[in-house]
C-alpha positions in Angstrom: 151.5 81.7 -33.4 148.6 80.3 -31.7 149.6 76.6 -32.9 153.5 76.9 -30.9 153.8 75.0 -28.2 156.0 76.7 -25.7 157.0 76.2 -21.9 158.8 79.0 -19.9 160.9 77.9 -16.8 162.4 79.6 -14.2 162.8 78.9 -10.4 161.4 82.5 -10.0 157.9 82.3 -9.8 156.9 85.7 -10.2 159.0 86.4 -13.0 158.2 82.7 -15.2 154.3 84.0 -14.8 155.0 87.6 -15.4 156.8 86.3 -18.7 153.5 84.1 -19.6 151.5 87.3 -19.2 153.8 89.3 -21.7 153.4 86.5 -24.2 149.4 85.9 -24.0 149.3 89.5 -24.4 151.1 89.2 -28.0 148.5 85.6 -28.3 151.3 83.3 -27.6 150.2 81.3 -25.0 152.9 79.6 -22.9 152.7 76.5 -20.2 155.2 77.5 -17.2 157.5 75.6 -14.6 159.5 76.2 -11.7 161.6 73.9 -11.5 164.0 71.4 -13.6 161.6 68.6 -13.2 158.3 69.8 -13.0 159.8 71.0 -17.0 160.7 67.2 -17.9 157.2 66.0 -17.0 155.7 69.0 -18.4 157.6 68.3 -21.9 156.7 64.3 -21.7 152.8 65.0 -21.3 152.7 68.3 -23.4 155.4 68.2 -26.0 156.8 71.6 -26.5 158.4 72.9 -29.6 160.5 75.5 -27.3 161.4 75.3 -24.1 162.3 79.0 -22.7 164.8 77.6 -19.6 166.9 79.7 -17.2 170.1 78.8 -16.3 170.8 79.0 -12.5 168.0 77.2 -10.7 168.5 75.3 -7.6 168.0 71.7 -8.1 168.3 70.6 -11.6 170.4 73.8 -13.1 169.4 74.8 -16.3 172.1 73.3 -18.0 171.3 69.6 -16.5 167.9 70.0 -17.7 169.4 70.7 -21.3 171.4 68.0 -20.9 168.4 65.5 -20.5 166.4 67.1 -22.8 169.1 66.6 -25.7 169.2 63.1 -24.6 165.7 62.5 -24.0 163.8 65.0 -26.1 166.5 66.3 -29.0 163.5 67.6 -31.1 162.5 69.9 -28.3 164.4 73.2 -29.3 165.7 75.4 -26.1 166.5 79.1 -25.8 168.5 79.6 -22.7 168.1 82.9 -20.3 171.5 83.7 -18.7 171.7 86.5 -15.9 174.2 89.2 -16.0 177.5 88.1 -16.3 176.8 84.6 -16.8 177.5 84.7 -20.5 179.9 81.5 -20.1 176.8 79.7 -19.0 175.3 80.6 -22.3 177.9 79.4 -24.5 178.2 76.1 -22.7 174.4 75.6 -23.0 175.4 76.4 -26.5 177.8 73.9 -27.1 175.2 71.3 -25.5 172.7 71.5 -28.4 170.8 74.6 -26.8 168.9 76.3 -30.0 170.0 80.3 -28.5 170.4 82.1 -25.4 169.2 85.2 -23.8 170.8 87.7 -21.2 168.5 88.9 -18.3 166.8 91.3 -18.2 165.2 90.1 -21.6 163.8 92.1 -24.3 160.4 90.7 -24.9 160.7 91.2 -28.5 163.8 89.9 -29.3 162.8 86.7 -27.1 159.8 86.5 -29.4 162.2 86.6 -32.6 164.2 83.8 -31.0 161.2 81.6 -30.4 159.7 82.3 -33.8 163.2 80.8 -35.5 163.3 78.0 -33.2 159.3 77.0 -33.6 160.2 76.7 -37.8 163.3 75.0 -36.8 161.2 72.7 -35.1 158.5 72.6 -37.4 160.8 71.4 -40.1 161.6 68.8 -38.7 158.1 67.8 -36.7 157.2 65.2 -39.6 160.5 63.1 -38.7 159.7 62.9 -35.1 155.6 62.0 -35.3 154.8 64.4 -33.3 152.0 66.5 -34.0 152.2 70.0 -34.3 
């Protein structure tokens, strides 16, 4: 676990570092972002195997931000987190390439789960994109 290469964004501050927190505590350490494109930049200079991305920011939404990454990052796997009663958000994200997606309030387990599948996802394919892992 110590070897994935995660990011976590969410326009709410508190709740993106709380969610960091959770993760460290289960040695899964986790770069964060606020916003849709503080996450680009953070995925061009650290490369992420997951990006954990939240829906309804202001700004970039999160589905604009999936959009660039499937253009400009498709081996960068996502895991969308949809608020209640946003479910159609989810599915769309879906249909654009996104890996999963998560209803808030999450369950920090299941998220865990979801990240796990999409890091070997990713890993299987790592040696086709040069990136290191």
């Amino acid at each position: 676990m110590k070897s994935w290469k995660i990011l976590l964004v969410d326009d709410e501050e508190e709740f993106v570092s709380t969610l960091a927190e959770r993760l460290q505590l289960r040695e899964i350490r986790a770069d964060t972002a606020t916003d849709g494109e503080e996450a680009l930049s953070l995925i061009e200079a650290k490369r992420p195997h997951v990006v954990v991305l939240d829906v309804m920011m202001p700004g970039l939404s999160g589905l604009d931000v999936l959009r660039r990454i499937r253009t400009q990052y498709p081996q960068v796997q996502v895991i969308l987190l949809t608020g209640h009663g946003s479910t159609r958000e989810g599915i769309e994200g879906m249909r654009l390439g996104a890996f999963d997606y998560l209803m808030k309030p999450i369950d920090i387990e299941e998220l865990i789960e979801k990240i796990r599948n999409a890091v070997e996802s990713s890993h299987q394919e790592t040696s086709s994109w040069g990136w290191r892992r």
